[in-house]
FITIDREN-938182 format. One record per atom (N, C-alpha, C): atom name; chain; residue number from 1; z, x, y. Coordinates in steps of 0.001 Angstrom, whole numbers, padded with zeros to 6 digits. Layout:
# FITIDREN-938182
SITE	atom	kette	nr	w	u	v
SITE	CA	A	NUM	Z	X	Y
...
END
This chain:
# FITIDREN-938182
SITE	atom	kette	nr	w	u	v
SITE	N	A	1	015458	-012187	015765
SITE	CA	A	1	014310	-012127	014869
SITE	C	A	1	014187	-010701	014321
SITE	N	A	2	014370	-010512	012511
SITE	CA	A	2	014122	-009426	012182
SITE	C	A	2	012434	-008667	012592
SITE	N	A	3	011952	-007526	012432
SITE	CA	A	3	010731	-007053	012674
SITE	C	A	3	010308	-006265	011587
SITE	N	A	4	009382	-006127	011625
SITE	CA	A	4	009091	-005350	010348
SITE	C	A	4	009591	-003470	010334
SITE	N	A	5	009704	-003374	011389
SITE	CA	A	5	010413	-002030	011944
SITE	C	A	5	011944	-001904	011073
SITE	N	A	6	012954	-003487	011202
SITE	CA	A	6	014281	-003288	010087
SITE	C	A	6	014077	-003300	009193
SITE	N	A	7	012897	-003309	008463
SITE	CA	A	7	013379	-003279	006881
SITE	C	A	7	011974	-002539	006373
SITE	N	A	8	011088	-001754	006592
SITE	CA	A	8	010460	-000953	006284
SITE	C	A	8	010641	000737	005683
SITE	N	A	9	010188	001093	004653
SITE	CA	A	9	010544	002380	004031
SITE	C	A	9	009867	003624	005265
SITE	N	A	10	010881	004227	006078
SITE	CA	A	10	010370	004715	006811
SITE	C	A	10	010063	006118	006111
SITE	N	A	11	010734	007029	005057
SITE	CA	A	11	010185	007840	004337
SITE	C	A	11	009038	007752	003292
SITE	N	A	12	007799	008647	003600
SITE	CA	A	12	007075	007638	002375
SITE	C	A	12	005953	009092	002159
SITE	N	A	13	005583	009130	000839
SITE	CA	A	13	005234	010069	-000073
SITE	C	A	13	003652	010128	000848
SITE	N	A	14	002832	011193	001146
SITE	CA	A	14	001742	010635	001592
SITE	C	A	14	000564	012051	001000
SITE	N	A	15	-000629	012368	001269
SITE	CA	A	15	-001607	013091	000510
SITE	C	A	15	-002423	013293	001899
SITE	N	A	16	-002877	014156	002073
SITE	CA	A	16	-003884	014566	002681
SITE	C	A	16	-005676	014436	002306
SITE	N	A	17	-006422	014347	003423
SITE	CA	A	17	-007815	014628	002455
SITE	C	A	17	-008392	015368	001667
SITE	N	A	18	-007628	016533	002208
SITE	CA	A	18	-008194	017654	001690
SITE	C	A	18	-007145	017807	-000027
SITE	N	A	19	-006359	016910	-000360
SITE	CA	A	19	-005614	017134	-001632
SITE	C	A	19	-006360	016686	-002426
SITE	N	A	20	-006026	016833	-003955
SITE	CA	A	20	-006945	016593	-005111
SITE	C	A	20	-006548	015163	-005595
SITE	N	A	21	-007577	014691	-006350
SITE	CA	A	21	-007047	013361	-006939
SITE	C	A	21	-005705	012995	-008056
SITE	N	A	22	-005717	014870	-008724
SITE	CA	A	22	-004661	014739	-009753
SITE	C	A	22	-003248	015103	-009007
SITE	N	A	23	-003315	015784	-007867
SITE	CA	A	23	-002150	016404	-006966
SITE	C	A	23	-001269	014487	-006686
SITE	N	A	24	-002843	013331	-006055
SITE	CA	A	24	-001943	012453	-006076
SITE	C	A	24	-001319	011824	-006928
SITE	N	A	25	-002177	012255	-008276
SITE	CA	A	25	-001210	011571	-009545
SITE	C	A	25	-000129	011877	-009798
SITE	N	A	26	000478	013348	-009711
SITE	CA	A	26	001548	013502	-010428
SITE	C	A	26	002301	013408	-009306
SITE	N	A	27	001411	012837	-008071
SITE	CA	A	27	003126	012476	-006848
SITE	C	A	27	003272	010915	-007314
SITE	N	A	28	002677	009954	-007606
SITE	CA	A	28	002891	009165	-007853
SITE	C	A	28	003920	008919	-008904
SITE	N	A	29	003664	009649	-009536
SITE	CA	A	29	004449	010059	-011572
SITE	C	A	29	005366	010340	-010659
SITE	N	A	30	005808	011684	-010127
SITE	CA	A	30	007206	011708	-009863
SITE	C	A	30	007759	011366	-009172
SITE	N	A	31	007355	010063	-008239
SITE	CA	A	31	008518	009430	-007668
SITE	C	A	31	008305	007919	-007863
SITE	N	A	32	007534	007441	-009028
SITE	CA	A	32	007183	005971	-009741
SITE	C	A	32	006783	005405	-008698
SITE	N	A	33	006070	005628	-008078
SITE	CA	A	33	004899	005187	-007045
SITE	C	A	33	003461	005361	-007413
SITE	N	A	34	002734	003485	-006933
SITE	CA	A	34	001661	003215	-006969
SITE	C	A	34	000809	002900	-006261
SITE	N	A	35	001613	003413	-004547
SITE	CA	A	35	000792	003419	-003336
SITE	C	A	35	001155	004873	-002498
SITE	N	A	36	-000221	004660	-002354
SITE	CA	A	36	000127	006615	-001472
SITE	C	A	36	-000930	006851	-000292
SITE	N	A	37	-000015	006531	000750
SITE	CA	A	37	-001458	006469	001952
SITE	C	A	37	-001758	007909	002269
SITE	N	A	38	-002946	008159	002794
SITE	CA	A	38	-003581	009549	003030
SITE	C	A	38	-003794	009318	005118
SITE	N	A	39	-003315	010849	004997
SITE	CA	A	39	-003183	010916	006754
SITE	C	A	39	-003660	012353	006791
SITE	N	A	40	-004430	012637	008147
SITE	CA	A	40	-004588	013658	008709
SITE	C	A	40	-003471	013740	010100
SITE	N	A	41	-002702	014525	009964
SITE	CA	A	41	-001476	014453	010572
SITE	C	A	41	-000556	013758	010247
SITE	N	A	42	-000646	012628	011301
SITE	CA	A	42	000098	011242	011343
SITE	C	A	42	-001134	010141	011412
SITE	N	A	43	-002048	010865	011146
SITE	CA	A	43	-002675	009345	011520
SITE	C	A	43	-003412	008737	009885
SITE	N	A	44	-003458	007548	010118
SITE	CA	A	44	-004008	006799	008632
SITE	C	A	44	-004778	006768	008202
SITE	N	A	45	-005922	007575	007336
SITE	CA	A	45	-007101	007357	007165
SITE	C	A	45	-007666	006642	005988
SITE	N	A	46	-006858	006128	004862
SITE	CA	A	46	-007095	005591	003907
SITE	C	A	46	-005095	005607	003303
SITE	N	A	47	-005565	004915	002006
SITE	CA	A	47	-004922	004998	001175
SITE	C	A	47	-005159	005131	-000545
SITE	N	A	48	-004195	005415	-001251
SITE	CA	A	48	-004761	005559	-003148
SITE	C	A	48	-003640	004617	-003284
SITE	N	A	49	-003933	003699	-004337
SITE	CA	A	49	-003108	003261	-005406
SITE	C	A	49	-003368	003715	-006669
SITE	N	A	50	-002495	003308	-008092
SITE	CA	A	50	-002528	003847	-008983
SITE	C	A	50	-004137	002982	-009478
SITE	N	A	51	-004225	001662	-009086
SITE	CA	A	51	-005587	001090	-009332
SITE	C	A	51	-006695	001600	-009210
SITE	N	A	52	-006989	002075	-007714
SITE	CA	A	52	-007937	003076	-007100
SITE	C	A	52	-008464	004639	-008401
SITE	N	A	53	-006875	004911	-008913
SITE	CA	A	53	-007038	006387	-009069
SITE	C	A	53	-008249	005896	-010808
SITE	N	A	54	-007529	004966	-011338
SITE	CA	A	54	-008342	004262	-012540
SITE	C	A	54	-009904	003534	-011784
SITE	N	A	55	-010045	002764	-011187
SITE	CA	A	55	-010957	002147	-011528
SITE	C	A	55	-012100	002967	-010368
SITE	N	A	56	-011899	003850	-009400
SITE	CA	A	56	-012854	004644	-008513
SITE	C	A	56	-012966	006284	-009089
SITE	N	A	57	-011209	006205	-009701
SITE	CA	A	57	-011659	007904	-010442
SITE	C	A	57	-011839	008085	-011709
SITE	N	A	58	-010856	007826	-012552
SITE	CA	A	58	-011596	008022	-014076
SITE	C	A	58	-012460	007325	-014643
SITE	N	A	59	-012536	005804	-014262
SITE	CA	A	59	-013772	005059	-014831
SITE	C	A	59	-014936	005715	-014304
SITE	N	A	60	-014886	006355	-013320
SITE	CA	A	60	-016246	006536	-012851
SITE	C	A	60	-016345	007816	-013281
SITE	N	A	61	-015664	008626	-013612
SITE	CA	A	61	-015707	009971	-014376
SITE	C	A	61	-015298	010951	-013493
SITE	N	A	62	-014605	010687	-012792
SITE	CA	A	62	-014117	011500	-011080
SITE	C	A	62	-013033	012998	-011982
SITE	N	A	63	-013473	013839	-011856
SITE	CA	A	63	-012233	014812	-012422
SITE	C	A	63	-011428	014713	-011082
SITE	N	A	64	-009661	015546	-011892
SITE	CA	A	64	-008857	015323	-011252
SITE	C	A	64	-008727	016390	-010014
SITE	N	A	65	-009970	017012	-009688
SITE	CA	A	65	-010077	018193	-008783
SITE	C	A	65	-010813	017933	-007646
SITE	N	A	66	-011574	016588	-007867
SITE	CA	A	66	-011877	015852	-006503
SITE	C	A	66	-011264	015593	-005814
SITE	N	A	67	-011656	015867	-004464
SITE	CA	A	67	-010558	015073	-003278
SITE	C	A	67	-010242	013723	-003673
SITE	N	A	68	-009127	012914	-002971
SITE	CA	A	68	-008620	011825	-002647
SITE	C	A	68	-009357	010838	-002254
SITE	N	A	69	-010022	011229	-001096
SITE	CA	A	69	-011659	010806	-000391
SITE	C	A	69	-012106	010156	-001180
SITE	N	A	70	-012477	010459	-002409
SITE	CA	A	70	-013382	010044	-003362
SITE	C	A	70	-012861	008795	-004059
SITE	N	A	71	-011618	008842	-004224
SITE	CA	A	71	-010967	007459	-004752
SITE	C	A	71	-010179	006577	-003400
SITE	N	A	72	-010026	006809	-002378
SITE	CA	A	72	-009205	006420	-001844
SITE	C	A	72	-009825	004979	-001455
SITE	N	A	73	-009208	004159	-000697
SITE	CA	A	73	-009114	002886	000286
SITE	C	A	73	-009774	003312	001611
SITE	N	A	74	-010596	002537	002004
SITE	CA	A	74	-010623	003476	003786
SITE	C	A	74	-010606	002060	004242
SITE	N	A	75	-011136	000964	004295
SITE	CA	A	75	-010542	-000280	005244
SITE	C	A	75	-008961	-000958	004820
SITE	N	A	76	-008077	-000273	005451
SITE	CA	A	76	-006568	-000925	004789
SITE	C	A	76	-006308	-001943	005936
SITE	N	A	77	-005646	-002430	005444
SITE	CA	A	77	-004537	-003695	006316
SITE	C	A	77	-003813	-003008	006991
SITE	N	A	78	-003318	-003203	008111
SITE	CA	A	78	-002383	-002449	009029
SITE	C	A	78	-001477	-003088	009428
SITE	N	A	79	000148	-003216	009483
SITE	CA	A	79	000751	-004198	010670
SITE	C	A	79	001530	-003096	011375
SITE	N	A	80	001695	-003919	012511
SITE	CA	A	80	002681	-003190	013720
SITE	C	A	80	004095	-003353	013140
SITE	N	A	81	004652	-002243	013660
SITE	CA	A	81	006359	-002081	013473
SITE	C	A	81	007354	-003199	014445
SITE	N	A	82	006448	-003769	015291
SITE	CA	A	82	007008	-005170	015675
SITE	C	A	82	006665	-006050	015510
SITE	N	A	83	005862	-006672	014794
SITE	CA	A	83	005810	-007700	013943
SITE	C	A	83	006947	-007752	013427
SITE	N	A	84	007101	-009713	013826
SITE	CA	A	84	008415	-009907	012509
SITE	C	A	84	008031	-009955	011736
SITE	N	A	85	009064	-010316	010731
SITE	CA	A	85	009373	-009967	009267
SITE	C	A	85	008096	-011214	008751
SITE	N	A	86	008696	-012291	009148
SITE	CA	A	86	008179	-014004	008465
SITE	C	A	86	006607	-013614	008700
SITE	N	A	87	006408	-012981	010033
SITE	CA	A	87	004696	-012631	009837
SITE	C	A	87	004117	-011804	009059
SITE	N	A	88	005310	-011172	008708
SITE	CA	A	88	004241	-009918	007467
SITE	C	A	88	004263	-010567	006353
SITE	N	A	89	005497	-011163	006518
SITE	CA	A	89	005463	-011895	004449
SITE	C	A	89	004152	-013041	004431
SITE	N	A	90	003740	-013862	005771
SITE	CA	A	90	002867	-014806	005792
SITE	C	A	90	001058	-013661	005661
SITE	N	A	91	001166	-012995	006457
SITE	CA	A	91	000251	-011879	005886
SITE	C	A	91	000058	-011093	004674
SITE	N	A	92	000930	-010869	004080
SITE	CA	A	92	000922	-010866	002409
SITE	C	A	92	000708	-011437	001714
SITE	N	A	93	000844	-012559	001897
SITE	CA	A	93	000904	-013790	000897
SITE	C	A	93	-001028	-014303	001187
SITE	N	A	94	-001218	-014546	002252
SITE	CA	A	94	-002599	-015155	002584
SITE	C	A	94	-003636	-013811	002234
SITE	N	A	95	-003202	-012730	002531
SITE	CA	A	95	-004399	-011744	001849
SITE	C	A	95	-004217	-011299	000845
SITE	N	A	96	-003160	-011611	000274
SITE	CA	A	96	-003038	-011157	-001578
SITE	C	A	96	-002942	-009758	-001503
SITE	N	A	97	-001676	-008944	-000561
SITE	CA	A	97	-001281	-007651	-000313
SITE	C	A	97	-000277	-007538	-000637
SITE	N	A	98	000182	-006331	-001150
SITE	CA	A	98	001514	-006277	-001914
SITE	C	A	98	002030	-005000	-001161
SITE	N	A	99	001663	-004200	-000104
SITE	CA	A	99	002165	-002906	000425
SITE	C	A	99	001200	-003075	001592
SITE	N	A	100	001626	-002957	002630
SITE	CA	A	100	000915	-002736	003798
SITE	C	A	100	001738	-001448	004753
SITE	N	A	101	000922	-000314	004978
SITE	CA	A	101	001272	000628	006063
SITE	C	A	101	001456	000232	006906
SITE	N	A	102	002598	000520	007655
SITE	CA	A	102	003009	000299	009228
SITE	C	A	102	002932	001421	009894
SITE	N	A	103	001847	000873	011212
SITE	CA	A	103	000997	001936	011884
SITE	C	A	103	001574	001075	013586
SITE	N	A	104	001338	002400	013887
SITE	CA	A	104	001999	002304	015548
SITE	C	A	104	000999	003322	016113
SITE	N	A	105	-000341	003286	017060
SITE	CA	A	105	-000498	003910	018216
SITE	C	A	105	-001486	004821	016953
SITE	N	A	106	-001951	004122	015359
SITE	CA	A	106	-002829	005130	015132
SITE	C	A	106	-002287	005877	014356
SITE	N	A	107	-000953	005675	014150
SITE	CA	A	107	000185	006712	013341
SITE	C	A	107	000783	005946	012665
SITE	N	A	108	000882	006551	011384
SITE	CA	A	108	001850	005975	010316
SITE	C	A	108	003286	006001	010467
SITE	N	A	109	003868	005093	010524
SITE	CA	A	109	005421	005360	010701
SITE	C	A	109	006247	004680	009535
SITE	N	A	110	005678	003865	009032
SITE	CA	A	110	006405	003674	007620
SITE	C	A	110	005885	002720	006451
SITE	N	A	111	006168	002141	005465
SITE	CA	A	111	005243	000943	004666
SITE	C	A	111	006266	-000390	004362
SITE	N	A	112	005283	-001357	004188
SITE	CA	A	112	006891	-002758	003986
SITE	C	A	112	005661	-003399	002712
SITE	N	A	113	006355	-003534	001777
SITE	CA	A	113	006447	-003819	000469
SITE	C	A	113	007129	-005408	000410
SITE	N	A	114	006334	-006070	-000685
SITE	CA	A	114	007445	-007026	-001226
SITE	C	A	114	008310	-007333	-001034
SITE	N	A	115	008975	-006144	-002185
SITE	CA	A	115	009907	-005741	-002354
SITE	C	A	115	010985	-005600	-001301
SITE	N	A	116	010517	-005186	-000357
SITE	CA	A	116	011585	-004908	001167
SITE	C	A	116	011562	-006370	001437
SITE	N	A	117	010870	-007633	001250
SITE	CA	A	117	011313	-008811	001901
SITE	C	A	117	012075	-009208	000987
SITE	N	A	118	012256	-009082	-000506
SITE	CA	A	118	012959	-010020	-001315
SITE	C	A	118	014686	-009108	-001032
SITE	N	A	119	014347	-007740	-001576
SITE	CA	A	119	015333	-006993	-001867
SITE	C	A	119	016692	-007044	-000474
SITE	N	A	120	015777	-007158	000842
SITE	CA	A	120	016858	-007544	001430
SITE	C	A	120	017123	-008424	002167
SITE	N	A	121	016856	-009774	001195
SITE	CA	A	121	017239	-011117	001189
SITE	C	A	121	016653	-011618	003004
SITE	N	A	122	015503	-010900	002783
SITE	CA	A	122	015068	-012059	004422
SITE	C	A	122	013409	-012548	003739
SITE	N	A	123	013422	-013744	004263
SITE	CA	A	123	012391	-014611	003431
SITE	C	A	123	012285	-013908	002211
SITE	N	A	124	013299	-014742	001505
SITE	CA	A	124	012671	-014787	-000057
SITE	C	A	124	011902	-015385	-000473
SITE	N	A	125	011592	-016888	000011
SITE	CA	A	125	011159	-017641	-000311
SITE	C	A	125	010137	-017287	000178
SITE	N	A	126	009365	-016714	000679
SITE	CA	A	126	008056	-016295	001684
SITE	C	A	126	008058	-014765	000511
SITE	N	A	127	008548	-014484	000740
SITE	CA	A	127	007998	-013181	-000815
SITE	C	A	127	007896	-013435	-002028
SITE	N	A	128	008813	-014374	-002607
SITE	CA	A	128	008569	-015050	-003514
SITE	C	A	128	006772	-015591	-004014
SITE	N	A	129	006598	-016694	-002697
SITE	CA	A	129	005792	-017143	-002870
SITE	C	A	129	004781	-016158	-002894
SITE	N	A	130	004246	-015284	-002057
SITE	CA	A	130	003639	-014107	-001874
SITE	C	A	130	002873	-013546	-004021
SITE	N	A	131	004219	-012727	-003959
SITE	CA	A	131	004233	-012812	-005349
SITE	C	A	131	003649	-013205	-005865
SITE	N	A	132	004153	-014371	-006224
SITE	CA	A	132	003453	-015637	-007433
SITE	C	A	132	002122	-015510	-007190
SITE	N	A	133	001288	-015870	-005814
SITE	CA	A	133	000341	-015851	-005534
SITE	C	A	133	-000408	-014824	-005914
SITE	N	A	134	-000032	-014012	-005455
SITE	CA	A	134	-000643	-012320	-005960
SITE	C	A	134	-000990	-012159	-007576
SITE	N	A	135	000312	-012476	-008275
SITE	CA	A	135	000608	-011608	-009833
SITE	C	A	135	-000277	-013438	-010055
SITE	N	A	136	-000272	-014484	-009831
SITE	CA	A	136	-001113	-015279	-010724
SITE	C	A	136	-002776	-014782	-010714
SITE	N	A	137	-003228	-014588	-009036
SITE	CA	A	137	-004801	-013867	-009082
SITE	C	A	137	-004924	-012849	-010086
SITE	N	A	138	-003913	-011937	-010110
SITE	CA	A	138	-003793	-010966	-011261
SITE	C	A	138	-004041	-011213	-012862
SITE	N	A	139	-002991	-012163	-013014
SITE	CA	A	139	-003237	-012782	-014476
SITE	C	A	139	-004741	-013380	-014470
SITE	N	A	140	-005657	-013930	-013897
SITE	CA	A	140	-006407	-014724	-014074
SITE	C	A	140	-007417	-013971	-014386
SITE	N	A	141	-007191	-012219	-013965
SITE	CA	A	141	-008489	-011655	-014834
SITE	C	A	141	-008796	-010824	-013616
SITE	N	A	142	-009957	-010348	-013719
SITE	CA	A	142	-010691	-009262	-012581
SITE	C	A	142	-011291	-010310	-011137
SITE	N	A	143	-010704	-009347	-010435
SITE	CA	A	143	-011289	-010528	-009235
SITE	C	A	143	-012364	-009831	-008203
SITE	N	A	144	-013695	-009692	-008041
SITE	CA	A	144	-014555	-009247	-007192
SITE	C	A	144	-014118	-009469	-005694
SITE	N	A	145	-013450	-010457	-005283
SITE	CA	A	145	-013002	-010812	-003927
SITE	C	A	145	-012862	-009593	-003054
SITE	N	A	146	-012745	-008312	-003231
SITE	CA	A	146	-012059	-007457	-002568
SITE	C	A	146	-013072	-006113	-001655
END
């Protein structure tokens, strides 16, 4: 049984609290990333997406010299680095998550994406579906659910 430990991006771009909201933009810009979890140390205290940085920072008029804090995520989804694979893609798919941090002991140790279930061909069909599910809530317009 694969785990989410084999096929997770164990390098991963991350921001501090104390960084600015535009510091996380242009990490995002330069490495075409639209998830960026925030840690004090190793440990997880939120996360930004590129969504977050629009609809908590500039809609709301947030300059780009505010902390992270201010736009970030603070209740995220978490899975363990042993969790299998089929359980994270079934956890993606039922909470309409497209990136979940993998946290061990309180500490970030890496993130599993989609993308990591399709790209290396373990449940496709379980990311697939995931997907669809996700990008159709998407198409259907703004969703308060969250």
């Amino acid at each position: 049984m694969r785990k989410v430990a084999d096929i997770m991006t164990k390098e991963v771009f991350t921001v501090t609290p104390q960084d600015h909201v535009y510091d996380c933009a242009v990490l995002m810009k330069q490495h075409d990333i639209g998830f960026v979890p925030v840690v004090e140390g190793r440990k997880l205290v939120g996360v930004v997406t590129d969504r977050d940085l629009v609809v908590r920072g500039y809609a709301e008029k947030h300059q780009g010299s505010e902390p992270v804090t201010t736009v970030m995520s603070k209740d995220v989804e978490t899975i363990s680095p042993n969790l299998s694979v089929d359980e994270a893609a079934e956890m993606m798919s039922s909470r309409q998550i497209r990136r979940l941090p993998v946290v061990e002991n309180g500490e970030l140790c890496g993130v599993v994406a989609l993308g990591d279930l399709a790209v290396r061909d373990i449940f496709v069909n379980e990311a697939g579906d995931a997907l669809s599910e996700i990008s159709e809530r998407d198409s259907a317009g703004p969703s308060f659910a969250h």
